[in-house]
Legacy VTK file of the C-alpha trace (Angstrom):
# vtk DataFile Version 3.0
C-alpha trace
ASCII
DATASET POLYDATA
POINTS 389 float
0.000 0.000 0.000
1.636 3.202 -1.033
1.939 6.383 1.350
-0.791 7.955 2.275
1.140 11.179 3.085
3.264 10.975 0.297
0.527 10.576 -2.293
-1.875 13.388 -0.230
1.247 15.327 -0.762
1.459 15.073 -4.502
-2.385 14.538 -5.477
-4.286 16.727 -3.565
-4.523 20.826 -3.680
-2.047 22.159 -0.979
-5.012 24.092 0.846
-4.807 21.844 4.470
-2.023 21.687 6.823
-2.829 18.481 7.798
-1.398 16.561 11.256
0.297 13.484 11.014
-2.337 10.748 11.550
-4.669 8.804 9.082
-7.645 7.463 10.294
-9.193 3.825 9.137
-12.519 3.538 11.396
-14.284 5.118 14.385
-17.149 4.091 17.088
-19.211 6.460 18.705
-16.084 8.965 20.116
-13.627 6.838 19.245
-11.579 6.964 16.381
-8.676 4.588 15.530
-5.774 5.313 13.425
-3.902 3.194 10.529
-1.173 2.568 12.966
-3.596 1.093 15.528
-3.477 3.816 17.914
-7.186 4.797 20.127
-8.085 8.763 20.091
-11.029 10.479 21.586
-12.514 13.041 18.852
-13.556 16.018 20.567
-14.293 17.811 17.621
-16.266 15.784 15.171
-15.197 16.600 11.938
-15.753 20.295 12.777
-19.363 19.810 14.552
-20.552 17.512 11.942
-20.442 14.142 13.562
-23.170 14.941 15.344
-23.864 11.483 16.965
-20.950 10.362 16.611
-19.119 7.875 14.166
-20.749 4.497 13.334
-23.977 5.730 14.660
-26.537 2.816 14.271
-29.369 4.572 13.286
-28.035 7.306 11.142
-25.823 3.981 9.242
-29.106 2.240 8.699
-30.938 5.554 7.708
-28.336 5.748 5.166
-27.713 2.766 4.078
-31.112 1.691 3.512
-32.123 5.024 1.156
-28.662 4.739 -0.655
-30.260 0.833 -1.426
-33.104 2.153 -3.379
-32.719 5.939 -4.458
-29.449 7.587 -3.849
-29.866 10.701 -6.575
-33.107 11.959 -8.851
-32.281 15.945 -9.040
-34.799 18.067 -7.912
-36.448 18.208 -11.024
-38.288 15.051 -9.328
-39.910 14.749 -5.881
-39.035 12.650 -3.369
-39.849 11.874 0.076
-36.622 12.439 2.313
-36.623 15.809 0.738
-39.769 16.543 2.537
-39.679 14.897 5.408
-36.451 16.797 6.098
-38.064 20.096 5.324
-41.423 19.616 7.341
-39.503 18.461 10.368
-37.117 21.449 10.321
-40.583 23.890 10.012
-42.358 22.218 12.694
-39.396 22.721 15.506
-38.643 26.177 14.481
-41.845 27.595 12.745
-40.628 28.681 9.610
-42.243 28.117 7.200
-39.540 27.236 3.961
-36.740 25.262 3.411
-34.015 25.065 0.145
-31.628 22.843 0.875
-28.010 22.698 -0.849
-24.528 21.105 -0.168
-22.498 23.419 2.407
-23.346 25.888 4.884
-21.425 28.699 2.387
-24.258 27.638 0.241
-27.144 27.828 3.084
-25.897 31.623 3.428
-25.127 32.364 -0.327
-29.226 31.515 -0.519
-29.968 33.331 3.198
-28.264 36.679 1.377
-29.896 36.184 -2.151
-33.631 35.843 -0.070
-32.345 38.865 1.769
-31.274 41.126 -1.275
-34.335 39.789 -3.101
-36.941 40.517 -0.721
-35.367 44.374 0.211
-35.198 44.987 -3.586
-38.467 44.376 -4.160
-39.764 46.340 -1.607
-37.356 49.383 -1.603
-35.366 49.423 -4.664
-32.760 47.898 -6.501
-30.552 50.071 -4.845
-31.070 48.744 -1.699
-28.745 45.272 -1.210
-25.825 45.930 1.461
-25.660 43.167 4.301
-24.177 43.858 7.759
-22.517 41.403 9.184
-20.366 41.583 12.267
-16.555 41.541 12.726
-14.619 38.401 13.200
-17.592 36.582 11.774
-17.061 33.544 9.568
-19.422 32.833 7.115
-17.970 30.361 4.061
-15.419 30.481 1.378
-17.382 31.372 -1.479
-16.368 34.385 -3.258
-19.576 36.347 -1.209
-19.513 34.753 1.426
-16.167 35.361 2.092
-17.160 39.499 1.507
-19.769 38.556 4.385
-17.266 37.362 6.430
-15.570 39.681 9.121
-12.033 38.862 9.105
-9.962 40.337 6.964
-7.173 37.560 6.732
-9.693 35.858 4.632
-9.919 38.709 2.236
-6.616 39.967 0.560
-5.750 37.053 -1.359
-9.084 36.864 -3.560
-9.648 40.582 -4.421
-12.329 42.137 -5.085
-14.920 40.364 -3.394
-18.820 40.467 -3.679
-19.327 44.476 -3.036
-22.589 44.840 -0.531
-21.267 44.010 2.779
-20.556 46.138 5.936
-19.063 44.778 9.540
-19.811 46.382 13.086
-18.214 44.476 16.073
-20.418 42.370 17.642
-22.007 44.159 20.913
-21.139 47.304 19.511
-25.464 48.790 19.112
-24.353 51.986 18.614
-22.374 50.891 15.587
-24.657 48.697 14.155
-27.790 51.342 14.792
-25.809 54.018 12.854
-24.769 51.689 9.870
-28.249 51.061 9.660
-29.917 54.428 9.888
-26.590 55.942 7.394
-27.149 52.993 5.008
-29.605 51.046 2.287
-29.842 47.341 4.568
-30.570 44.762 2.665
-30.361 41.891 5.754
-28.379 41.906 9.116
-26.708 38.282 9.652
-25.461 37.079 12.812
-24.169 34.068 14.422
-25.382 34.053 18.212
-21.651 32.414 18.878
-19.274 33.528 16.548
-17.231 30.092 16.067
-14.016 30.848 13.742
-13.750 34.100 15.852
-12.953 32.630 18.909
-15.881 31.304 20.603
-17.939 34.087 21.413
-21.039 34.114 22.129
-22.863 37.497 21.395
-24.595 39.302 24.296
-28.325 39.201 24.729
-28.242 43.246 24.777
-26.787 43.009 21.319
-29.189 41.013 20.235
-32.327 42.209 21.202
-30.802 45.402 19.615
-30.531 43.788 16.194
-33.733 42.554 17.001
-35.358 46.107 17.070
-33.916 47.409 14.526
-34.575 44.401 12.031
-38.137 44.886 12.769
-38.745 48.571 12.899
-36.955 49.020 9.495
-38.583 45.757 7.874
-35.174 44.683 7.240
-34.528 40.698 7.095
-32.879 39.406 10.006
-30.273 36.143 8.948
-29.065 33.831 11.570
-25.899 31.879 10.501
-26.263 28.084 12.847
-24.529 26.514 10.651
-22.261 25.667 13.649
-24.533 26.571 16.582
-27.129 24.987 14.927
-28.849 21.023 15.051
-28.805 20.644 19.099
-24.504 21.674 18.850
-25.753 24.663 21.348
-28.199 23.371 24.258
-30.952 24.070 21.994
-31.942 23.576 18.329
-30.706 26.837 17.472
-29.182 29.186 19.113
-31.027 32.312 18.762
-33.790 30.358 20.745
-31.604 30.725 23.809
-31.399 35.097 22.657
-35.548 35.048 21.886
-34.663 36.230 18.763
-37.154 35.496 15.701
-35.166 35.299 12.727
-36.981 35.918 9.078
-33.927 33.225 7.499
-31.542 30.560 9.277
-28.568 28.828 7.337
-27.543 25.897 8.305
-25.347 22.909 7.400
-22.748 20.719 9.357
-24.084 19.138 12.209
-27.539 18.710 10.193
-26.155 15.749 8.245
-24.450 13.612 10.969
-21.339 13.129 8.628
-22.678 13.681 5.003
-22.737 16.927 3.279
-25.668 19.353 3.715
-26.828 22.802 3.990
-30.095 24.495 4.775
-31.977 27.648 4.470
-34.730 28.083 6.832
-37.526 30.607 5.364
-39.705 32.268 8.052
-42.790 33.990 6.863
-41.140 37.233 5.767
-39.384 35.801 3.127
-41.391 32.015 2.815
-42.215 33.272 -0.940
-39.608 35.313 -2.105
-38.240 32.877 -4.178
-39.991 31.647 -7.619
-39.196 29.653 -10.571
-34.892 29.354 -11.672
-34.154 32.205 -9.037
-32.140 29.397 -7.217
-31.021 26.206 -7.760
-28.947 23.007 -6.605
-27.865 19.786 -8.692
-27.505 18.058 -5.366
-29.321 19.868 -3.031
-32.055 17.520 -1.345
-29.918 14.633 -2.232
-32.062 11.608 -0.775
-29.280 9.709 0.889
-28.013 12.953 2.350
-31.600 14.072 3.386
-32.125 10.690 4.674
-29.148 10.879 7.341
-30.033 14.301 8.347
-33.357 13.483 9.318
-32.336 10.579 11.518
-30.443 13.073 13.242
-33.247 15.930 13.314
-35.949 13.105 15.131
-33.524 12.725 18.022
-32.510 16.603 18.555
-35.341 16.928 21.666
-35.196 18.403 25.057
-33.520 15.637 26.502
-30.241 15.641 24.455
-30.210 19.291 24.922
-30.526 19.138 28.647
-27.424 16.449 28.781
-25.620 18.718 26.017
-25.958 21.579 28.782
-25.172 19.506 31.417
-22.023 18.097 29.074
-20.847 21.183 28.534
-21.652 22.711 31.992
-19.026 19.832 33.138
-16.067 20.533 30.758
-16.543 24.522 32.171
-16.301 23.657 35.204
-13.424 21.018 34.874
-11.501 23.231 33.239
-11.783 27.102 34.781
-9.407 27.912 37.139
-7.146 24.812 35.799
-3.284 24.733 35.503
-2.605 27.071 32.790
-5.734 27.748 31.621
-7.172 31.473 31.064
-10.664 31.085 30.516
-13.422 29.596 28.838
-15.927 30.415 26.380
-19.053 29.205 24.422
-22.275 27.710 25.013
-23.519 23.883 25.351
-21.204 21.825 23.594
-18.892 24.328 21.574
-16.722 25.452 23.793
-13.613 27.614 23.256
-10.654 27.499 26.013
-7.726 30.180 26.084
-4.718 28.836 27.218
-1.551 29.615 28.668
0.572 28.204 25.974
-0.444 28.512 22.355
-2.989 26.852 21.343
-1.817 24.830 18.514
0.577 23.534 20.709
-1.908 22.743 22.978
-3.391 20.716 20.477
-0.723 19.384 19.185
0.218 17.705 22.640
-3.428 16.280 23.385
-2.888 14.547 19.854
0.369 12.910 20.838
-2.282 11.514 23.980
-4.745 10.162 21.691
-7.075 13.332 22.019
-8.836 15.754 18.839
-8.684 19.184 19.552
-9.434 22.399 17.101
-8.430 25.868 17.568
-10.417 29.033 17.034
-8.077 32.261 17.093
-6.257 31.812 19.895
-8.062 29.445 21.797
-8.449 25.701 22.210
-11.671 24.832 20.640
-13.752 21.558 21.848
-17.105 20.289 19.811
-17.273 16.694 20.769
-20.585 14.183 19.698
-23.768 15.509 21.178
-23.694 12.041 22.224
-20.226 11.279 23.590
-20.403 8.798 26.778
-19.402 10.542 29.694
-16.467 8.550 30.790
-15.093 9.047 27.298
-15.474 12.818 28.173
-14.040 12.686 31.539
-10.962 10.994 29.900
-10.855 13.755 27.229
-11.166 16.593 30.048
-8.364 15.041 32.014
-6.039 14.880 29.260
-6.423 18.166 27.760
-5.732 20.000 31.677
-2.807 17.679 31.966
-1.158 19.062 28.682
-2.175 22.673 29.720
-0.469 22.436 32.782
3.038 21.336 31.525
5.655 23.734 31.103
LINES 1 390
389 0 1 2 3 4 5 6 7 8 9 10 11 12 13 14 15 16 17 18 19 20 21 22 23 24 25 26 27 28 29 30 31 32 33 34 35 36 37 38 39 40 41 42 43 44 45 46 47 48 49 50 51 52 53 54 55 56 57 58 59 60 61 62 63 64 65 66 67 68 69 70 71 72 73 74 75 76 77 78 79 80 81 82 83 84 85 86 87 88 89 90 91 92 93 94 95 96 97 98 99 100 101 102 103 104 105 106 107 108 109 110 111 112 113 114 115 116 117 118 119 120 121 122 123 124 125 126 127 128 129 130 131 132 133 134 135 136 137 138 139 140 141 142 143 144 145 146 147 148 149 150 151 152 153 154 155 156 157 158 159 160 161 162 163 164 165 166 167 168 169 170 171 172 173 174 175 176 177 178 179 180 181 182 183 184 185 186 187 188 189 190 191 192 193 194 195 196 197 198 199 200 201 202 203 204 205 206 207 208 209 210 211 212 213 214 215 216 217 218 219 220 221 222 223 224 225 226 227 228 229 230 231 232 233 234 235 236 237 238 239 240 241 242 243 244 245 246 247 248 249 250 251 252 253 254 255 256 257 258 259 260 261 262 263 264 265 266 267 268 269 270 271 272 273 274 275 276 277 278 279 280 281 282 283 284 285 286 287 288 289 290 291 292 293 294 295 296 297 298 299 300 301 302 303 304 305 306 307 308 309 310 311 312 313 314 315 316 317 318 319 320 321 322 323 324 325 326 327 328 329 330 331 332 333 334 335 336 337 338 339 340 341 342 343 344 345 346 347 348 349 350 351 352 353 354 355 356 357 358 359 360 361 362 363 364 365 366 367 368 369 370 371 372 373 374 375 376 377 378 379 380 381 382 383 384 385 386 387 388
């Protein structure tokens, strides 16, 4: 068997710096590596794996549609498509979903409902998105312009025009971009993820609240990592009382296979008609399939032991040897440590444990799932390699 790093190395686009370690097979939190070795994922493929790996009933959800119908385009019904869609309206009550591939895509469609819905009722002229600083919102070409950091900016000049940043909890900012400015849509995340786990405050956003509704402007909630239970709660702006007119959403939605969604609320249920949107594989059955195994089992009782999950991993870890703080909500949870935090990481690997980073911190999104034994062990690993010097 050749290389697997070697032939990564000369085969695929250089756009990942990869760690050393290939992976041949996981169980529930547990992943095992080509050389044999055991490591606890705390990160889940970046808050997809929402139930973890080898899931029973998301494998047999899968399995069994990929057996009779795995593609038709969407130039066809069929059911999975629907089923997803009616059980994402029912525990959120709005009212629309398009579905797509990514959660750039879920916000590419969330802006083009946006821009759609303000042109037609103020102008043409009226299409600018606010976002807020050290948001992350894809890598698409606009959603990249949407997204607050400018690091991911000056190598793919000029972006989509339209978009203006405030810092998040700034409300003076935000209300004077909005009364000096044409808005199109404001679009949030409630815990801004790639900026450092950071969850917005609830002044903030019963600010953007306000405003989005006194000056009819859509309101856009990115969850495409707060979203699907990842949180405490299906989304996160239910925690902030907000009522969004759109939701994006992706990752943790398909347990582990590639989907994104765009929740319509009633504002904007109808905006779209006829070729003003469109996705080869968006609705995929096998795709739709998965997610929906993982939508029937996102209830109050998960999110009370996500809480409770993530409640324990605070505690364990505030006040620890060389640990700063820690950040986030339910079971994203971002940790600033002493040392850097890829090195950080880097040592928890070298102990069998998956980290991520966010800016500067250490950042943890483990199975909604994940026993907690298997988290305990996790916890106690990642405090033992922040407190070396």
């Amino acid at each position: 068997m050749a290389n697997i790093f070697e032939e990564d190395k000369k085969y695929i686009a250089n756009t990942y710096a990869r760690f050393p370690v290939a992976f041949v097979s996981g169980s529930g939190s547990v992943l095992t590596g080509e050389d044999g070795k055991r490591y606890i994922d705390l990160g889940s493929g970046i808050g997809v794996s929402s139930f973890g790996f080898a899931d029973r009933e998301w494998t047999e959800a899968v399995t069994k549609q990929a057996s009779v119908l795995q593609h038709t385009s969407n130039l066809y019904y069929t059911s999975p498509c629907v089923s997803l869609a009616k059980a994402l309206c029912e525990k959120t009550g709005m009212k629309k979903v398009f579905f797509g591939n990514s959660g750039a895509e879920a916000n590419e469609c969330a802006i083009k409902a946006a821009r759609k819905y303000s042109a037609e009722k103020k102008g043409g002229d009226c299409f600018t998105i606010v976002t807020l600083i050290n948001s992350f919102h894809g890598r698409t070409l606009t959603t990249l312009a949407a997204t607050g950091q400018d690091v991911f900016h000056k190598q793919f000049l000029p972006l989509t025009p339209g978009f203006l940043h405030v810092a998040a909890d700034d409300r003076e900012g935000l209300c004077r971009t909005v009364e000096e400015n044409k808005i199109a849509g404001i679009m949030i995340e409630c815990v801004q993820g790639e900026g450092g786990v950071v969850p917005i405050s609830r002044e903030f956003a019963d600010t953007v609240q306000r405003l989005a509704a006194e000056n009819d402007i859509p309101l856009i909630v990115d969850e495409v990592q707060t979203g699907n239970g990842r949180t405490g709660s299906m989304y996160s702006y239910m925690q902030y009382g907000l009522t969004p007119d759109i939701v994006s959403t992706a990752k943790g939605l398909g347990g582990g296979l590639p989907i994104g969604a765009a929740l319509l609320g009633d504002k904007v249920a109808d905006v779209f008609t006829y070729g003003d949107h469109g996705s080869t594989f968006g609705g995929n059955p096998v795709c739709c399939a998965g997610a929906l195994s993982v939508v029937n089992r996102l209830d109050e009782k998960l999110f009370s032991e996500v809480r409770e999950k993530g409640r324990y991993i605070k505690e364990a870890l505030e006040g620890a040897d060389g640990v700063e703080g820690v950040s986030g909500m339910g079971l994203m949870i971002g940790v600033k440590t002493v040392k850097a935090a890829k090195a950080v990481v880097d040592g928890c690997l070298k102990r069998g444990v998956l980290c991520l980073t966010a800016k500067d911190k250490v950042r943890l999104l483990p199975a909604l799932n994940i026993p907690a034994d298997v988290l305990a062990e996790a916890v106690e690993t990642l405090k033992a390699v922040c407190a070396e010097v």
